[in-house]
ZAMARGU-4260 file (C-alpha; in steps of 0.2 Angstrom, whole numbers, plus 5000, padded with zeros to 4 digits):
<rodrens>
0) 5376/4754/6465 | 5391/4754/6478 | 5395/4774/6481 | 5412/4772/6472 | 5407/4764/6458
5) 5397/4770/6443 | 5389/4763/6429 | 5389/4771/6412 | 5370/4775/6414 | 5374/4782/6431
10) 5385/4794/6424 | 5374/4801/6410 | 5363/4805/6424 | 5375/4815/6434 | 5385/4823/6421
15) 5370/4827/6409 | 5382/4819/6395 | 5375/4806/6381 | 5382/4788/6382 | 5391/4791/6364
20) 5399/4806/6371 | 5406/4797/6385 | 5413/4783/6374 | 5419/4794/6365 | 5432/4803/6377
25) 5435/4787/6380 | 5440/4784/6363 | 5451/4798/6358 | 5458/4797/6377 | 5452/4811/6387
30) 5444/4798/6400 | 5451/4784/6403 | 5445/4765/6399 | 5430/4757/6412 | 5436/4745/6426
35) 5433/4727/6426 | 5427/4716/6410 | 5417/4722/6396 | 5402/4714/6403 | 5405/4719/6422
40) 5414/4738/6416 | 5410/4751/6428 | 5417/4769/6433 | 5424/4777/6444 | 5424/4794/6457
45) 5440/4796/6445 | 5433/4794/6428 | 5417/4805/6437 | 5429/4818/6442 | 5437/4819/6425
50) 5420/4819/6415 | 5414/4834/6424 | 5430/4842/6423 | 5430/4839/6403 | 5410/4846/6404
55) 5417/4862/6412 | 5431/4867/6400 | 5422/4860/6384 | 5409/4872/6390 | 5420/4888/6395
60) 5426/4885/6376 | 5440/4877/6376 | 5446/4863/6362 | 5446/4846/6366 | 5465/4845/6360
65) 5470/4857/6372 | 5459/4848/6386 | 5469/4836/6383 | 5485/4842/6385 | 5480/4853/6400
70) 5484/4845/6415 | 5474/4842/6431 | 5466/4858/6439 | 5476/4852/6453 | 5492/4853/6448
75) 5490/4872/6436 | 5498/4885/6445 | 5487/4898/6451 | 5486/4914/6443 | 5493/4931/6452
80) 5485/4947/6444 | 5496/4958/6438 | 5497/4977/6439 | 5485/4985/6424 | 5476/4966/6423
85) 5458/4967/6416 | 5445/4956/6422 | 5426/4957/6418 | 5414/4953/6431 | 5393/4951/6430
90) 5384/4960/6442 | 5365/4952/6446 | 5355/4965/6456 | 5346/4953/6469 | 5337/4968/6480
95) 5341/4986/6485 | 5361/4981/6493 | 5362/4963/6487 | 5372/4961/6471 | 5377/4943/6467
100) 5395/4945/6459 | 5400/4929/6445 | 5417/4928/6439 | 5415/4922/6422 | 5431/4915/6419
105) 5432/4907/6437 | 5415/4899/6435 | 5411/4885/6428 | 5392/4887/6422 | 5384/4892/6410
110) 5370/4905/6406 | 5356/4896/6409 | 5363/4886/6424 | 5366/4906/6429 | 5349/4912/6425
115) 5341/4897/6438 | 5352/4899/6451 | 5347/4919/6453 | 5330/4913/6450 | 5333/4900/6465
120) 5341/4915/6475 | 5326/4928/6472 | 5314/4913/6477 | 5326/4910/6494 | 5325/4926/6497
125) 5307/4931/6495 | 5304/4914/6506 | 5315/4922/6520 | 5305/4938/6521 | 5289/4930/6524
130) 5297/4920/6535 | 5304/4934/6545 | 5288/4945/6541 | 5276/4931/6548 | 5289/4929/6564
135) 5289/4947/6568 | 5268/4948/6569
</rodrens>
């Protein structure tokens, strides 16, 4: 596989999406059609880019309709808080002055993606105090 090019196997793998979901987007054109022939079809960084992006926003909650008349992140204008705004933050408690602060509508994961990545952080940081512990003796 060239690093430009995918195959629609390949981007099962990377996305986490089922072949019949992919075809489908395809189908009700919220990705665009493979390159090439249908025997020699393959994929692009674009139709990559716009399969993730899909992932995130079909995860966040949003429609597939309004997916697709959203345009590109790109090209949204970003948002200026206004005074009196609300905005709702989770706070992780990693250790006594380490507090990992996620943005709910910022991010694009999901709980359990949430829950592995501070499970990933705790390991990293138990890891670095041995590691400083042990170079300390």
């Amino acid at each position: 596989m060239d690093n430009d090019t995918y195959t629609l196997d390949d981007l099962c793998r990377i996305t986490g999406l089922t072949k019949r979901t992919i075809r489908y987007y395809i189908q009700i054109g919220l990705a665009e059609r493979p390159e090439g022939g249908r025997r020699n079809a393959y994929y692009t960084v674009k139709h990559l880019e716009a399969l993730l992006r899909i992932k995130r926003l079909a995860a966040q909650g949003m429609p597939l309709e309004k997916i697709r008349t959203t345009s590109t992140p790109e090209s949204q204008p970003t948002h200026t808080k206004q005074p009196g705004e609300i905005s709702y933050r989770t706070h992780i408690h990693i250790a006594e002055g380490i507090e990992l602060v996620v943005d709910p509508a910022k991010s694009a994961i999901n709980h359990q993606t949430l829950r592995h990545f501070v499970a990933y952080v705790l390991d990293a940081l138990e890891t670095a105090k041995q590691t400083q512990g042990s170079t300390e003796d």
